[in-house]
Chimera marker file (.cmm) of the C-alpha trace (Angstrom):
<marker_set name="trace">
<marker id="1" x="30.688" y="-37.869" z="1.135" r="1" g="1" b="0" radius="0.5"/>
<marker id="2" x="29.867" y="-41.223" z="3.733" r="1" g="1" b="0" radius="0.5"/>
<marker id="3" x="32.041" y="-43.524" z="4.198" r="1" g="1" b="0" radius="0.5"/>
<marker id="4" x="30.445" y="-46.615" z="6.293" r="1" g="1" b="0" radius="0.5"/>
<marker id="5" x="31.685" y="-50.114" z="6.969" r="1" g="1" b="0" radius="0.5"/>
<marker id="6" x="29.488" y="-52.731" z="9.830" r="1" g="1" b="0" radius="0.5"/>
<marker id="7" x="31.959" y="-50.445" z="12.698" r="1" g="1" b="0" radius="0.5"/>
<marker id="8" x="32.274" y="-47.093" z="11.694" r="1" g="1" b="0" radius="0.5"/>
<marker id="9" x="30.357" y="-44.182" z="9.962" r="1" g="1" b="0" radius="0.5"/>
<marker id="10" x="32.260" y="-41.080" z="8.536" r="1" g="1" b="0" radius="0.5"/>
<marker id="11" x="31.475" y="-37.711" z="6.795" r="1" g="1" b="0" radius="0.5"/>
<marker id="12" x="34.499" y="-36.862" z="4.174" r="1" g="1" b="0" radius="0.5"/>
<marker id="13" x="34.307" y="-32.830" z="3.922" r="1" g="1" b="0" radius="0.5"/>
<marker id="14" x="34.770" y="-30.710" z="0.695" r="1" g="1" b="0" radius="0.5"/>
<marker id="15" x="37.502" y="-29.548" z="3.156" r="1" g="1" b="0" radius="0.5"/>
<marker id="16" x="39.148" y="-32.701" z="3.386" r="1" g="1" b="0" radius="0.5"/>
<marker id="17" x="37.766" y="-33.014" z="7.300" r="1" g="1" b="0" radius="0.5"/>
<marker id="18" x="36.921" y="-36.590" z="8.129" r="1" g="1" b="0" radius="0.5"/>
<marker id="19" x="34.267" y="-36.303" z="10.895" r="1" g="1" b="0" radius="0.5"/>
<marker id="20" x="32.525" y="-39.242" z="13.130" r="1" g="1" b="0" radius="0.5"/>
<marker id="21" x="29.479" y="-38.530" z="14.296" r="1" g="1" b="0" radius="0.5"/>
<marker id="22" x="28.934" y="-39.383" z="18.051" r="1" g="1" b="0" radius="0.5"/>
<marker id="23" x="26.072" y="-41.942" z="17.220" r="1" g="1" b="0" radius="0.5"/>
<marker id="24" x="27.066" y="-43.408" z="13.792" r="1" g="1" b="0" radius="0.5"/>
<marker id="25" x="23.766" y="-41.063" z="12.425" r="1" g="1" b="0" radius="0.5"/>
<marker id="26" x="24.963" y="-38.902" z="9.298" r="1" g="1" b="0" radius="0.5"/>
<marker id="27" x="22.818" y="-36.615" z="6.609" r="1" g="1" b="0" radius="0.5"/>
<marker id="28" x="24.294" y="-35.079" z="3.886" r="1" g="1" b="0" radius="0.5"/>
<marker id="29" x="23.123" y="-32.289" z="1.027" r="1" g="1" b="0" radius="0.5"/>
<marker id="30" x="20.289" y="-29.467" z="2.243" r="1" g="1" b="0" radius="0.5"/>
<marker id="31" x="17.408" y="-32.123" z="3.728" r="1" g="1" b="0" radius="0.5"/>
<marker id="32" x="20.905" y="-33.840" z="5.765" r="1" g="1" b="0" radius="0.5"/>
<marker id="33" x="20.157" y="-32.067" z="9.163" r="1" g="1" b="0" radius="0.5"/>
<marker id="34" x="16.185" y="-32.867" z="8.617" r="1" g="1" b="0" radius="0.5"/>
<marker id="35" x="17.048" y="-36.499" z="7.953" r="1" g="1" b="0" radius="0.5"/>
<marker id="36" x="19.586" y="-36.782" z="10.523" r="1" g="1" b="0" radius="0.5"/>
<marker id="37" x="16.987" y="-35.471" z="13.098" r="1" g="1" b="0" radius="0.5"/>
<marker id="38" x="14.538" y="-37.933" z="12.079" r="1" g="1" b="0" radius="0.5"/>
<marker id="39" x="16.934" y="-40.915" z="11.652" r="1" g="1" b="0" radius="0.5"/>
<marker id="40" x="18.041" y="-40.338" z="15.715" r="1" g="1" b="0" radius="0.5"/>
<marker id="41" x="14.769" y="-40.031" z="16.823" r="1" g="1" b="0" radius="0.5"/>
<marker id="42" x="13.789" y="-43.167" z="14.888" r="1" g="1" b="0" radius="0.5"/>
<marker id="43" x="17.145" y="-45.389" z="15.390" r="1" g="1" b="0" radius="0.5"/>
<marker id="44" x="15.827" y="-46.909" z="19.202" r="1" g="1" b="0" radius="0.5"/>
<marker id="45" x="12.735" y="-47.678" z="18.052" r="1" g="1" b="0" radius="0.5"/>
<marker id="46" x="11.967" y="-51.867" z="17.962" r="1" g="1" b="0" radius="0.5"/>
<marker id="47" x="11.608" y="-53.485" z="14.168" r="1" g="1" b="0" radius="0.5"/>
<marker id="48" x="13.355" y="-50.959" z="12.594" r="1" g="1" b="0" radius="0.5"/>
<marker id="49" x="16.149" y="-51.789" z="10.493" r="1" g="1" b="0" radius="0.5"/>
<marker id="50" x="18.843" y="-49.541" z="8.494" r="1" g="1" b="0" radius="0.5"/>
<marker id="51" x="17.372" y="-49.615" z="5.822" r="1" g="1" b="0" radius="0.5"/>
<marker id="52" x="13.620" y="-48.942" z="7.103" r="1" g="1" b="0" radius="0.5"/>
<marker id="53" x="15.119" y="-45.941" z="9.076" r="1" g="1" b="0" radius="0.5"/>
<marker id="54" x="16.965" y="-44.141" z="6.170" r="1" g="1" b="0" radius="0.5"/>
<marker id="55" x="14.183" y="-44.403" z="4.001" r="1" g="1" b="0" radius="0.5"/>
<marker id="56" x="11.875" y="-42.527" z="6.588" r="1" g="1" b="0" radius="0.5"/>
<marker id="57" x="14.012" y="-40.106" z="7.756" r="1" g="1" b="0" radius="0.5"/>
<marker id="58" x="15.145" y="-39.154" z="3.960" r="1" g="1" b="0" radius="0.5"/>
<marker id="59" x="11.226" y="-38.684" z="3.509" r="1" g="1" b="0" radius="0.5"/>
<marker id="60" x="10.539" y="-36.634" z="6.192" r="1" g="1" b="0" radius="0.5"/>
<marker id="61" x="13.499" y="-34.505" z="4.806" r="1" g="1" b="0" radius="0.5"/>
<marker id="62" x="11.919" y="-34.225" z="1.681" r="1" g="1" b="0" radius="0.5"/>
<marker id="63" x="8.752" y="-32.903" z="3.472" r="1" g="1" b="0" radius="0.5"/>
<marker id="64" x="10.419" y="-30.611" z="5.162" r="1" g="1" b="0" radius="0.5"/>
<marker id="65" x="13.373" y="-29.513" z="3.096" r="1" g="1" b="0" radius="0.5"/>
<marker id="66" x="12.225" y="-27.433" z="-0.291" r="1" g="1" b="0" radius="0.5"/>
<marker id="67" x="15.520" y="-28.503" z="-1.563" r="1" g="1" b="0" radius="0.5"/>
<marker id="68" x="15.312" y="-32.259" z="-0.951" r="1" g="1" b="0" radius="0.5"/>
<marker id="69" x="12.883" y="-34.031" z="-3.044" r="1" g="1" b="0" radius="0.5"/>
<marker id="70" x="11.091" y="-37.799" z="-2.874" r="1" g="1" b="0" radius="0.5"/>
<marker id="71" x="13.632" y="-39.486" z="-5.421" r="1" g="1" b="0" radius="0.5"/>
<marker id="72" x="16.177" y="-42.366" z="-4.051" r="1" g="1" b="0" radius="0.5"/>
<marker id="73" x="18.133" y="-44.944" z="-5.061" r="1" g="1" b="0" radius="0.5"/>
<marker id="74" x="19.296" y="-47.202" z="-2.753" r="1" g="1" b="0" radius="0.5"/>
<marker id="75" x="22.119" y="-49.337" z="-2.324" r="1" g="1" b="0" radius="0.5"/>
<marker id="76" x="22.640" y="-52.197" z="-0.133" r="1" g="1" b="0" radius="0.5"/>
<marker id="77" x="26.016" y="-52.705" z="0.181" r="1" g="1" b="0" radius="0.5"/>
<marker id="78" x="26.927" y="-56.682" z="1.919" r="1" g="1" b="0" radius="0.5"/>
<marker id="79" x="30.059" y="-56.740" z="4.028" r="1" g="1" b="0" radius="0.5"/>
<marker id="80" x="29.901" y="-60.992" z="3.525" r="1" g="1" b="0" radius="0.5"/>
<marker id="81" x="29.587" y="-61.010" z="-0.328" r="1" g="1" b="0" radius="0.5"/>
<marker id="82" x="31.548" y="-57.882" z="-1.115" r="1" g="1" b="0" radius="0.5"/>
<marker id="83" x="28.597" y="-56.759" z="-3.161" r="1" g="1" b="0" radius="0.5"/>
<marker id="84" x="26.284" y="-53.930" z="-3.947" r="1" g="1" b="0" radius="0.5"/>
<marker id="85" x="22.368" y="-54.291" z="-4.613" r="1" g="1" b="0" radius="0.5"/>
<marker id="86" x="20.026" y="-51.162" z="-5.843" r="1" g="1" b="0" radius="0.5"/>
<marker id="87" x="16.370" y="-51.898" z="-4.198" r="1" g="1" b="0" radius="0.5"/>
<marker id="88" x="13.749" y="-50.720" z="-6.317" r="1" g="1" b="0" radius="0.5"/>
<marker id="89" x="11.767" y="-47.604" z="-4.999" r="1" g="1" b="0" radius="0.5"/>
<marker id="90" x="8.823" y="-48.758" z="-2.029" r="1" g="1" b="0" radius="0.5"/>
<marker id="91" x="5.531" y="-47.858" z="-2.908" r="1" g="1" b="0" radius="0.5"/>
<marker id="92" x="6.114" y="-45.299" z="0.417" r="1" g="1" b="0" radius="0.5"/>
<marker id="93" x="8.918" y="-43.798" z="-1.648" r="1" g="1" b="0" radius="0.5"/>
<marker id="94" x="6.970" y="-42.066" z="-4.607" r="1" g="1" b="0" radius="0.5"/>
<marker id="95" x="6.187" y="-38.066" z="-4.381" r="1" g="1" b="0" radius="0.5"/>
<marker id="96" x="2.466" y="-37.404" z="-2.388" r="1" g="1" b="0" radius="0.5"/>
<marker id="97" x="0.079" y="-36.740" z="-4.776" r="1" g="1" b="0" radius="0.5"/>
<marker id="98" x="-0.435" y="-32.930" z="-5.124" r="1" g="1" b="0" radius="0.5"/>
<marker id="99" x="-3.944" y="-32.802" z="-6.956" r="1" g="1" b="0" radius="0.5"/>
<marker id="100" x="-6.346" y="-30.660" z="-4.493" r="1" g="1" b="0" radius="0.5"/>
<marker id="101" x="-8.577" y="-32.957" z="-2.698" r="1" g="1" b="0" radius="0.5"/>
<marker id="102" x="-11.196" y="-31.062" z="-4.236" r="1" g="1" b="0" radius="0.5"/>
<marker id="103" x="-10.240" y="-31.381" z="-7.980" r="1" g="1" b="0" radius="0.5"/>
<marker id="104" x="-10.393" y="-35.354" z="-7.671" r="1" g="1" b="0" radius="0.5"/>
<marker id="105" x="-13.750" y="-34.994" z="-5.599" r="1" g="1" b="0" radius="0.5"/>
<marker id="106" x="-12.727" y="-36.983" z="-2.796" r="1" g="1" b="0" radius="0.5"/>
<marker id="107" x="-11.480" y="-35.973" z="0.877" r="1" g="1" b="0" radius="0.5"/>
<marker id="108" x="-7.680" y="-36.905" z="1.422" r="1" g="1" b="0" radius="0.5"/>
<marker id="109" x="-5.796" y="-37.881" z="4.669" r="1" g="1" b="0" radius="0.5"/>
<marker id="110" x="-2.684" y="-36.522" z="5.428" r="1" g="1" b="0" radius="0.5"/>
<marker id="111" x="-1.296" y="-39.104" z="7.666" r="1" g="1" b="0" radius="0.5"/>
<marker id="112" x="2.735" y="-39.304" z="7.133" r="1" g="1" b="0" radius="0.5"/>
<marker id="113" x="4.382" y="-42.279" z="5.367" r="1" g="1" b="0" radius="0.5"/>
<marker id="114" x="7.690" y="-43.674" z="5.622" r="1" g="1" b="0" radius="0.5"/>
<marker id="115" x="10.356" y="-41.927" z="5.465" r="1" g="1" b="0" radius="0.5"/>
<marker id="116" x="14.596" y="-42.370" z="6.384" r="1" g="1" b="0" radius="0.5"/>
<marker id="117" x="18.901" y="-41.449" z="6.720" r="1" g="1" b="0" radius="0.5"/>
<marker id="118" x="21.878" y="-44.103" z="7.169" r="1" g="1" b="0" radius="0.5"/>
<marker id="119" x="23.232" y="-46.527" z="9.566" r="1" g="1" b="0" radius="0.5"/>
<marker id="120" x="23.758" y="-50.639" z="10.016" r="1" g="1" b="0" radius="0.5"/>
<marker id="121" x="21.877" y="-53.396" z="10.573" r="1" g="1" b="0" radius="0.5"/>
<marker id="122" x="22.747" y="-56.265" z="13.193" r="1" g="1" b="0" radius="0.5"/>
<marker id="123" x="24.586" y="-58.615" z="10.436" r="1" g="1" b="0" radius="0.5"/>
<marker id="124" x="26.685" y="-56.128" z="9.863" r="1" g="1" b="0" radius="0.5"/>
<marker id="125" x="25.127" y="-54.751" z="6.201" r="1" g="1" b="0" radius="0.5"/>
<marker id="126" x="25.416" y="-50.785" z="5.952" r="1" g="1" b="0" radius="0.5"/>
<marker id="127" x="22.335" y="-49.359" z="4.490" r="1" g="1" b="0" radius="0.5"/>
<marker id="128" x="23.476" y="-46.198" z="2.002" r="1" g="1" b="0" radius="0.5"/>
<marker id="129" x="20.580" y="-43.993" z="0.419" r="1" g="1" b="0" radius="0.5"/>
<marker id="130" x="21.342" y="-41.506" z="-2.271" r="1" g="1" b="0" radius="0.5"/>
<marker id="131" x="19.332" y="-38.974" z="-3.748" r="1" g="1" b="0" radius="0.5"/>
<marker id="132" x="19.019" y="-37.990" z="-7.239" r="1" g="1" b="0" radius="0.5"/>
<link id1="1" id2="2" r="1" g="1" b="0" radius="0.2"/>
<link id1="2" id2="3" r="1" g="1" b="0" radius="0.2"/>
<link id1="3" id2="4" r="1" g="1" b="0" radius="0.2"/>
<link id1="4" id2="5" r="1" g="1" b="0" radius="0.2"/>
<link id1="5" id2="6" r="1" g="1" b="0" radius="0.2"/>
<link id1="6" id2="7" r="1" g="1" b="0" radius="0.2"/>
<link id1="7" id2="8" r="1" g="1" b="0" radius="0.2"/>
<link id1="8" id2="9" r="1" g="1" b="0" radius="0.2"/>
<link id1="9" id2="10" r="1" g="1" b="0" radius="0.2"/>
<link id1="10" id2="11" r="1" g="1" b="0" radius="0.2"/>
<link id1="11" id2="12" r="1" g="1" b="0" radius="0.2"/>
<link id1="12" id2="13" r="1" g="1" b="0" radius="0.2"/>
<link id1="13" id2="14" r="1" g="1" b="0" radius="0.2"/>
<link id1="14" id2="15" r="1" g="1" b="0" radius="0.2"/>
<link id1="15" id2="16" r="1" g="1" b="0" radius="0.2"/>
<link id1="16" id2="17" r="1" g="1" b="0" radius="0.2"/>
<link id1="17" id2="18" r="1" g="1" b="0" radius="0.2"/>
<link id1="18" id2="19" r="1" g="1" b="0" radius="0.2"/>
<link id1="19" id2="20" r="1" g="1" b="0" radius="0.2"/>
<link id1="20" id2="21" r="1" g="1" b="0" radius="0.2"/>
<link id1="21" id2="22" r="1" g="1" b="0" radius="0.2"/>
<link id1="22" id2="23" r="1" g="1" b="0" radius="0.2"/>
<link id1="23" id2="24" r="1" g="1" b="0" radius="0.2"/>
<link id1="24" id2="25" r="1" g="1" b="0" radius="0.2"/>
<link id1="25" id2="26" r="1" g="1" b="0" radius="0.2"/>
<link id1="26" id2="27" r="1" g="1" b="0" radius="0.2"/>
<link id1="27" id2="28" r="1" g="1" b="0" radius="0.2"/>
<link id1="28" id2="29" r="1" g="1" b="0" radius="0.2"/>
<link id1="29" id2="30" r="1" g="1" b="0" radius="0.2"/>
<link id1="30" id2="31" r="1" g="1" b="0" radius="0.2"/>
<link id1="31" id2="32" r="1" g="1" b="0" radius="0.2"/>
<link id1="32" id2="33" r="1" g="1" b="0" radius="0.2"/>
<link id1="33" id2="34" r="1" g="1" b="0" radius="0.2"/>
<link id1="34" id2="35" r="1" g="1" b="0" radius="0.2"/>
<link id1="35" id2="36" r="1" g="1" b="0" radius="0.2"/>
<link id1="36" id2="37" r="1" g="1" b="0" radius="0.2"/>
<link id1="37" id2="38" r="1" g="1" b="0" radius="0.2"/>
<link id1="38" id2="39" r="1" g="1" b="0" radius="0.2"/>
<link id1="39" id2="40" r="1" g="1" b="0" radius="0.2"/>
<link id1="40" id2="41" r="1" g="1" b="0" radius="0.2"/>
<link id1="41" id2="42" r="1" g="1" b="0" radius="0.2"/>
<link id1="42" id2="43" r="1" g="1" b="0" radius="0.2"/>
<link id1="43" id2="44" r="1" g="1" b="0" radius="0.2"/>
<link id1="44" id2="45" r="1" g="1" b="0" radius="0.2"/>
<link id1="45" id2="46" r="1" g="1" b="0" radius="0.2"/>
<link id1="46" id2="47" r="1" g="1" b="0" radius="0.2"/>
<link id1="47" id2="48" r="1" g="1" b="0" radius="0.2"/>
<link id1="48" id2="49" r="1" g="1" b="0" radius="0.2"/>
<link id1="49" id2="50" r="1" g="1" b="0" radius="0.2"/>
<link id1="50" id2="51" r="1" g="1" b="0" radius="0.2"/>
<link id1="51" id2="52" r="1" g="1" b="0" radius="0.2"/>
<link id1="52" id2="53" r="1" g="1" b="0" radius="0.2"/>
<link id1="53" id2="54" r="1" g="1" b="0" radius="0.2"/>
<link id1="54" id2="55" r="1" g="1" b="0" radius="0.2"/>
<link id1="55" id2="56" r="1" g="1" b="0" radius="0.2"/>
<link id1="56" id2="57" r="1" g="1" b="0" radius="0.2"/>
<link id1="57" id2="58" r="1" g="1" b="0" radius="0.2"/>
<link id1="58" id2="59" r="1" g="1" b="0" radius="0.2"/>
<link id1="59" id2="60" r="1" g="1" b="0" radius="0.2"/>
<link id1="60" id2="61" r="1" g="1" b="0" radius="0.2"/>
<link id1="61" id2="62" r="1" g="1" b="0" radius="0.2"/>
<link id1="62" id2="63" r="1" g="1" b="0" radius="0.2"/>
<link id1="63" id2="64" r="1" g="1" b="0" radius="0.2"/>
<link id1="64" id2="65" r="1" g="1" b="0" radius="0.2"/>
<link id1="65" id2="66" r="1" g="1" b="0" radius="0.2"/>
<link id1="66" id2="67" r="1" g="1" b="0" radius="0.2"/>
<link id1="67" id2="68" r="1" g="1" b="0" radius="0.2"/>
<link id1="68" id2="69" r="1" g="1" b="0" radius="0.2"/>
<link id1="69" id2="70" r="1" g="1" b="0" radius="0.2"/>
<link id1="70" id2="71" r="1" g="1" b="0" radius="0.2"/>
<link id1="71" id2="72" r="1" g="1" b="0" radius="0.2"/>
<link id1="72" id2="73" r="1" g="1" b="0" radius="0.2"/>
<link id1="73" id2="74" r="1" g="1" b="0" radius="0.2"/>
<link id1="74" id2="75" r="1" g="1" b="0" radius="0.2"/>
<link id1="75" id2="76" r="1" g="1" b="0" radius="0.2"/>
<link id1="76" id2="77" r="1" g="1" b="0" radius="0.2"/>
<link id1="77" id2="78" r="1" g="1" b="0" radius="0.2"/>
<link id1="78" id2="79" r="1" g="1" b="0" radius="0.2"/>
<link id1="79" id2="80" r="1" g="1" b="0" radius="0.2"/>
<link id1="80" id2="81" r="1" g="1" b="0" radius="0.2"/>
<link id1="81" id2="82" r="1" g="1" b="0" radius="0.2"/>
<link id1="82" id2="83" r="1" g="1" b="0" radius="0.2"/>
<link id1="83" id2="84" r="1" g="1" b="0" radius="0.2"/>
<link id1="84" id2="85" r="1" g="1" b="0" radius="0.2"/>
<link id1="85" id2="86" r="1" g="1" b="0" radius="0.2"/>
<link id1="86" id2="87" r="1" g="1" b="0" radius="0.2"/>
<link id1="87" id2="88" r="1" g="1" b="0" radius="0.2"/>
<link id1="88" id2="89" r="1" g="1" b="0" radius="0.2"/>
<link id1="89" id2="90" r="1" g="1" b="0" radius="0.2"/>
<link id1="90" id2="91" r="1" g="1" b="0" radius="0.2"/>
<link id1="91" id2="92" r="1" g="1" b="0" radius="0.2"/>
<link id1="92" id2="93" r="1" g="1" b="0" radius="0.2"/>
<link id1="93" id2="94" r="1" g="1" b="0" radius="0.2"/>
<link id1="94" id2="95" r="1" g="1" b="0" radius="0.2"/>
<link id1="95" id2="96" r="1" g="1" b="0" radius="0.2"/>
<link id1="96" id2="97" r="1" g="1" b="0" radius="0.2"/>
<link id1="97" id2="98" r="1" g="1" b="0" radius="0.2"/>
<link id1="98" id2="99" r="1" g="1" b="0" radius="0.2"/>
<link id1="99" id2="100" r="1" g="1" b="0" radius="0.2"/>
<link id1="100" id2="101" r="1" g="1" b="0" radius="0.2"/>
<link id1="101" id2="102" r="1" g="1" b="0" radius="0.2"/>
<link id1="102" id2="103" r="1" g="1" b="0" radius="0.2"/>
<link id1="103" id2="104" r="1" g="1" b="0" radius="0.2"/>
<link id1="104" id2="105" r="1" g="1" b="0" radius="0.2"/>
<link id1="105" id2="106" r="1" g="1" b="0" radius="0.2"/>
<link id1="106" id2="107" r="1" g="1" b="0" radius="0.2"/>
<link id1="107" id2="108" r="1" g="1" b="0" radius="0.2"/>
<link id1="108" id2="109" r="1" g="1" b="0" radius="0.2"/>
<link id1="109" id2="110" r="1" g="1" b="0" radius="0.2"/>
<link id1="110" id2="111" r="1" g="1" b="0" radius="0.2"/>
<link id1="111" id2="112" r="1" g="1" b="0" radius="0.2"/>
<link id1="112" id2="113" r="1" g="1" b="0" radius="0.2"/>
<link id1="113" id2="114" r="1" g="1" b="0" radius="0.2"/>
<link id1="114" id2="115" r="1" g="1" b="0" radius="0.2"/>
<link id1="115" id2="116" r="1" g="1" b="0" radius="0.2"/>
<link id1="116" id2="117" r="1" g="1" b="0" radius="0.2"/>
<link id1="117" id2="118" r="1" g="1" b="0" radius="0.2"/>
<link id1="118" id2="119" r="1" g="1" b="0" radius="0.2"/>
<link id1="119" id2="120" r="1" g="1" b="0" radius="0.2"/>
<link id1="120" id2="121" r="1" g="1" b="0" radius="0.2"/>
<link id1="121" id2="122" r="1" g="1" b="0" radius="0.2"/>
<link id1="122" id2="123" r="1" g="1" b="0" radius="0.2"/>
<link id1="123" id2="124" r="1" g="1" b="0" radius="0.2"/>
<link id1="124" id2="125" r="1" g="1" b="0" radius="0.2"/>
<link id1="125" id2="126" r="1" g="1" b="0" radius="0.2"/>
<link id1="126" id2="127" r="1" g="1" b="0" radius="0.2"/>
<link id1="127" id2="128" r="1" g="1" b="0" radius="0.2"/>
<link id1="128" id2="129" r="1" g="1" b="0" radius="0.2"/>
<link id1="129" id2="130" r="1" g="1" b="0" radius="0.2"/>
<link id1="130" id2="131" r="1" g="1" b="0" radius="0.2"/>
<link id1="131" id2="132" r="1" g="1" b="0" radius="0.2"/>
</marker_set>
């Protein structure tokens, strides 16, 4: 389990452990260490928010990962209001189409989309993906 306010991020083991990451960057469930990759080598780029990195490095897990597939739901949870909003799914969020190139007679590109993990924007909202 997270556990995330606008300060602190924190992994809740089956164990009962409560573990803080060094850089605030967790990933949890089999694609966790693929997203967790992705979300620290994503998290010092400029224009990208919490929310933008967690949704790219949760797809690169799920292109990586056989376990970890393209479905999310994610929560937005506002520190100000006290409140919890479920974004719809981004059109970069649905599964890669797996028709052959060939059986749709057309070539097809295989340039990566967006794709992300966890963390906090700047007015203090934590950004919290889940996967279904």
């Amino acid at each position: 389990m997270v556990v995330a306010d606008k300060d602190h991020t924190f992994q809740i083991t089956g164990g009962g452990d409560v573990i803080e990451p060094h850089d605030g960057v967790l990933g949890i469930g089999s694609g966790g260490p693929f997203a967790t990759a992705a979300a620290r080598a994503l998290i010092d780029l400029p224009g990208f928010d919490a929310l933008t990195i967690a949704r790219k490095a949760m797809n690169i897990a799920a292109d990586t990962c056989v376990y970890t597939n393209h479905n999310f739901i994610t929560e937005v949870v506002s520190s100000k209001e006290h409140s919890i909003e479920t974004l719809p799914e981004s059109p970069t969020m649905t599964p890669p189409d797996t028709t052959p190139a060939a059986a749709k007679g057309e070539a097809k590109d295989s340039e990566a989309e967006g794709k992300a993990a966890g963390g906090k924007d700047a007015g203090g909202k934590a950004a919290k993906t889940k996967k279904l």
